[in-house]
C-alpha positions in Angstrom: 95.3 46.4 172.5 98.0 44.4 172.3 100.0 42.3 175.1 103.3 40.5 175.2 105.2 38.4 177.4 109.3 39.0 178.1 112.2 36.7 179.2 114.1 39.4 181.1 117.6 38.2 182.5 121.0 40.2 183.4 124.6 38.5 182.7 127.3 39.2 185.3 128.4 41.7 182.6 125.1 43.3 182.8 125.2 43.3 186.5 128.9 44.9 186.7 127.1 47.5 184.8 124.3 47.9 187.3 127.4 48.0 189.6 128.5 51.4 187.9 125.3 52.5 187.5 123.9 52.7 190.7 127.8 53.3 192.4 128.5 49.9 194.0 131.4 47.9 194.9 132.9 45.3 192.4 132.8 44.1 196.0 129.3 43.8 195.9 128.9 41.8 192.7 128.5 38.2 194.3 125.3 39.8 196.8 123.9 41.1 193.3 124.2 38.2 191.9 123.0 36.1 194.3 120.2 38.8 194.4 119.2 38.2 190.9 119.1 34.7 191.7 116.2 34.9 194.0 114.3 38.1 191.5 114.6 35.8 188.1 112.2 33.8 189.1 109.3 36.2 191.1 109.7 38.5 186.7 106.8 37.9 184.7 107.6 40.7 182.7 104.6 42.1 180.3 103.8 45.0 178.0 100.4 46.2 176.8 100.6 48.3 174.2 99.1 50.0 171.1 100.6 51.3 168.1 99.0 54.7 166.8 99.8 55.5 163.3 98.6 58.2 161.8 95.7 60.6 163.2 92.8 59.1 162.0 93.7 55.7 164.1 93.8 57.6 167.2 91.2 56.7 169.4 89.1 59.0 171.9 91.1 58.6 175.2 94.4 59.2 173.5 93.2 62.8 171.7 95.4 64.4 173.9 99.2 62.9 172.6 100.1 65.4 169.9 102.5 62.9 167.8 101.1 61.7 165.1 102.5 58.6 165.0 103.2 57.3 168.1 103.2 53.6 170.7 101.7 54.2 174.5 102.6 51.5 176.7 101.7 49.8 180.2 105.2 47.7 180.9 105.4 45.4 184.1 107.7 43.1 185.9 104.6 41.8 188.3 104.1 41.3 191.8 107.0 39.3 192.4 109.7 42.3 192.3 107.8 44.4 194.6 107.0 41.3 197.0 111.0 40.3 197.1 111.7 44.0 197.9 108.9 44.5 200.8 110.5 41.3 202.6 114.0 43.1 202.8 112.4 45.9 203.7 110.2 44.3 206.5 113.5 42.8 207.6 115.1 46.0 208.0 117.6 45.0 204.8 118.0 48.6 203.6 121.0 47.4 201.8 119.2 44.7 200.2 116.4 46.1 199.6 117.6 48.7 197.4 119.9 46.1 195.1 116.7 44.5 194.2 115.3 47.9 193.6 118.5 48.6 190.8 118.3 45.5 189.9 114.6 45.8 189.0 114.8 48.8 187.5 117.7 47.3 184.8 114.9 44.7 184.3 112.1 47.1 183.2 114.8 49.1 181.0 115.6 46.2 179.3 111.7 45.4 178.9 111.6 49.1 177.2 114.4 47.9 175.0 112.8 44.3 174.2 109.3 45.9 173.2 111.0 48.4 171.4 112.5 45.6 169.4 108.6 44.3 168.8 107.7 47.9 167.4 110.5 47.3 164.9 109.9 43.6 164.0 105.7 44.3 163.8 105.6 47.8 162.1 109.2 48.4 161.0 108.9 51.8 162.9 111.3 53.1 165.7 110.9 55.1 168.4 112.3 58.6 168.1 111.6 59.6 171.6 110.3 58.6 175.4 107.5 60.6 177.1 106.8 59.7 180.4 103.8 61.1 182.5 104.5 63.9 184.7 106.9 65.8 182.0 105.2 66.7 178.7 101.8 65.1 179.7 100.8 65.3 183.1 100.3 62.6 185.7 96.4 62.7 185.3 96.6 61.3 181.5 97.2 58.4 183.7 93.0 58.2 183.8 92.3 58.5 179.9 95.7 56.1 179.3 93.9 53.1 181.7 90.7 54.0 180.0 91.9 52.5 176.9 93.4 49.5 177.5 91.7 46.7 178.9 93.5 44.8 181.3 93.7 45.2 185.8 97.0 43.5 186.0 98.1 47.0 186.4 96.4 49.8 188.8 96.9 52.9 190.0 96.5 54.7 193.4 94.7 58.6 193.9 98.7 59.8 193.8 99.0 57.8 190.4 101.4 55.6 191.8 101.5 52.2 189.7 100.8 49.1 191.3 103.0 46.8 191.1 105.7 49.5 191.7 107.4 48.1 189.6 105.4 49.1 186.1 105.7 52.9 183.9 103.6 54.3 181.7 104.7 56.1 178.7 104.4 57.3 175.2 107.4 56.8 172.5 107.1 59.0 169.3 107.7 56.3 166.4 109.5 57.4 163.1 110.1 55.3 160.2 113.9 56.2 159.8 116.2 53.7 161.9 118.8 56.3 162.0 116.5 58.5 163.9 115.5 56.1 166.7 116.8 57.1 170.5 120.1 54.9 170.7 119.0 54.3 174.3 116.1 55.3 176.9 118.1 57.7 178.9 119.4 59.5 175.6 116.0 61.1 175.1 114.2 61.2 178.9 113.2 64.4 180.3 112.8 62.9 183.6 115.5 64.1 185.7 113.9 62.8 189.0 114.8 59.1 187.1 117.0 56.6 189.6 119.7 56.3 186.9 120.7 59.8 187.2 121.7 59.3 190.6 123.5 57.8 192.8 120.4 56.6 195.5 116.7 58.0 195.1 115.3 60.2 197.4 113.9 57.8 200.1 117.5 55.3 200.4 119.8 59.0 200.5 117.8 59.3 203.9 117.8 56.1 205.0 121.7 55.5 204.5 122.2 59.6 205.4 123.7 60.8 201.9 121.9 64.4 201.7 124.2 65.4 198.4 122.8 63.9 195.2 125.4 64.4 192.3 124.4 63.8 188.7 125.3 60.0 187.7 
């Protein structure tokens, strides 16, 4: 198993982007800002990970991944994003609350993006596709995934939620032809229950009383 550390940060560019994204304001770019302000700090973003490849590397708990080359990968911002978020919550900050949520989300995207960038620089091998648990492999791979690597900075409840919330699991299918490497993480994710595919998730449509949820 390997592990490394991240320097995550957005740019006011980046953030107008998290803007269109998630269907803000321009109005609301100084609150998102100010927002990030107070998350930068709380990110110790992290990956564990291990590169697979060819079959006869691939270890008993991870039999089950039919690639044959292929990375699986525990990615984290920490505790802090999650403890920022519950105290807006507690507050009764819906508002609030939910920009850190975007604006953690962006974070971990661009932690996908910066250990993608590792693949590349350690094995010169690029990943052709995303598979997150739940779609291709289900939630319960979760057990033999953990099983493997060696670390408890990352947990899971009996519903397979991560802890910290903030944190995925997946697998990316690695090919050694650039041209054939996913041009972005959304470009090749099956997950269509994903926060950047719509406007609010589930839980904030209630809360702010949007019941129609229209593709991003």
């Amino acid at each position: 198993m390997k592990q490394v550390k991240f320097t995550l940060n957005l740019s006011e560019e980046q953030i107008m982007e998290t803007i269109k994204r998630y269907h803000f304001s321009e109005e609301d770019l100084p609150a998102l800002c100010s927002f990030f302000q107070a998350l930068k700090p709380l990110i110790q973003g992290k990956a564990y990970y291990e590169v697979i490849k060819e079959p006869k590397e691939k270890p008993d708990n991870l039999q089950f991944v039919e690639e044959e080359s292929f990375l699986v990968a525990i990615v984290t911002l920490g505790k802090g994003a999650d403890k920022l978020h519950e105290l807006y919550l507690e507050a009764e900050d819906i508002l609030a609350a939910y920009m850190i949520d975007c604006l953690s989300f962006d974070l971990l995207s661009q932690a996908y993006d910066k250990l993608a960038g590792q693949i590349e620089k350690e094995e010169k091998l690029y990943i052709e596709k995303y598979e997150f648990l739940g779609g291709k492999y289900p939630l319960e791979r979760m057990d033999e995934i953990f099983q493997y690597f060696s670390q408890d900075e990352v947990t899971y409840n009996d519903a397979y939620m991560l802890l910290p919330q903030k944190s995925v699991v997946y697998l990316g299918k690695l090919t050694e032809i650039k041209e054939e490497s996913c041009r972005h993480i959304c470009a090749c994710c099956d997950n269509t229950t994903c926060p950047n595919r719509q406007p609010l998730p589930y839980g904030y449509q209630r809360i702010f009383g949007k019941e129609k949820v229209e593709p991003a």
